[in-house]
Steps between C-alpha positions, in 0.01 A plus 500: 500500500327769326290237271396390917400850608318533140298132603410592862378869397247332245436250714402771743287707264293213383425406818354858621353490207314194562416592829340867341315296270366301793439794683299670247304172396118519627351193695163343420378631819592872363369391164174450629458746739556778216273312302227501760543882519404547124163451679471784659127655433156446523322132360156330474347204432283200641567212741460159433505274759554144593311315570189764428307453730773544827320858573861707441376703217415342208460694193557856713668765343838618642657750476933526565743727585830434483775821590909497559564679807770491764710691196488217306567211773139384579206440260158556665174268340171577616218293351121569594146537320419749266118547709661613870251563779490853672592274807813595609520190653350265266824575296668163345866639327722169566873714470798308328847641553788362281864572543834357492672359773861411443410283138164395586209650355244512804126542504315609862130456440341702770139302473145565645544203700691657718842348453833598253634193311869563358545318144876513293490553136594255187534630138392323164805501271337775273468706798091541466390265724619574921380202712450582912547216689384490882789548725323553907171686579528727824126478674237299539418284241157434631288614208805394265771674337647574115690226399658547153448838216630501136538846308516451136555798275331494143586822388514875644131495555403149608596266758371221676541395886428152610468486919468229675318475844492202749165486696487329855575155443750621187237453227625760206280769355697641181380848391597624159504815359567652154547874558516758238732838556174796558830746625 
């Protein structure tokens, strides 16, 4: 009887302490997302675009912001050119917010065309590389929308962002930028 009691009582404990392990065990989704926030600061470099000649910039330098906010549950990305106009409303800053919802990792690209497509996360297996794949778009689509956008970390002071835009009549423009840390 006591050899019983002895059996289920480390029966017991192993499982709780599977189920701590589990508990404590960080999904891709989380993986990513703190891995995205190691980009927090201030980056520059050129756009190159394809195909060159699709008039979206070309060869313009951007510059990137990219800050945690929402104590730590959002991740704000602003991208725009390093020559602004004094035009208030000649402005172009496309905004990005990323955070998790439930165990997705979910972009919401708030674009110059007017509309917000929603994209869901998916990790390289060495953790660098965080694909966004299109989910919905909420607005019109009538000028297009961002389709797909691929963050790949280098090192603590470069990156590179691959985005993906569907014109009217969903012919892709893919704009690439290498970006160096400036803060």
């Amino acid at each position: 009887m006591k050899s019983l009691r002895f059996m289920l009582r480390f029966v017991l404990a192993l499982a709780l302490l599977s189920l701590s392990a589990a508990a404590f065990a960080q999904s891709d989704s989380q993986k990513s997302f703190d891995e995205m926030k190691t980009l927090a600061g201030t980056w520059q470099g050129q756009v190159s675009v394809d195909p060159p000649d699709s008039g979206m910039g070309n060869g313009m330098a951007m510059q990137v912001s990219i800050r945690v906010t929402s104590r730590g549950n959002a991740i704000v990305h602003e991208m725009g050119d390093l020559k602004p106009t004094d035009d208030p409303t000649k402005h172009d800053h496309p905004v990005s917010m990323f955070y998790l919802d439930g165990d997705h990792l979910t972009l919401v690209h708030y674009c110059d065309a007017g509309n917000r497509p929603r994209m869901v996360a998916r990790t390289s297996p060495d953790g660098k590389t965080i694909d966004f794949d299109f989910v919905d778009v909420s607005g019109s689509t009538q000028y297009g929308h961002m389709q797909h956008a691929t963050f790949t970390v280098i090192d603590a002071n470069h990156h590179i962002e691959d985005w993906t835009y569907l014109t009217p009549g969903d012919k892709p423009v893919r704009g690439h930028l290498e970006l160096k840390r400036v803060q």
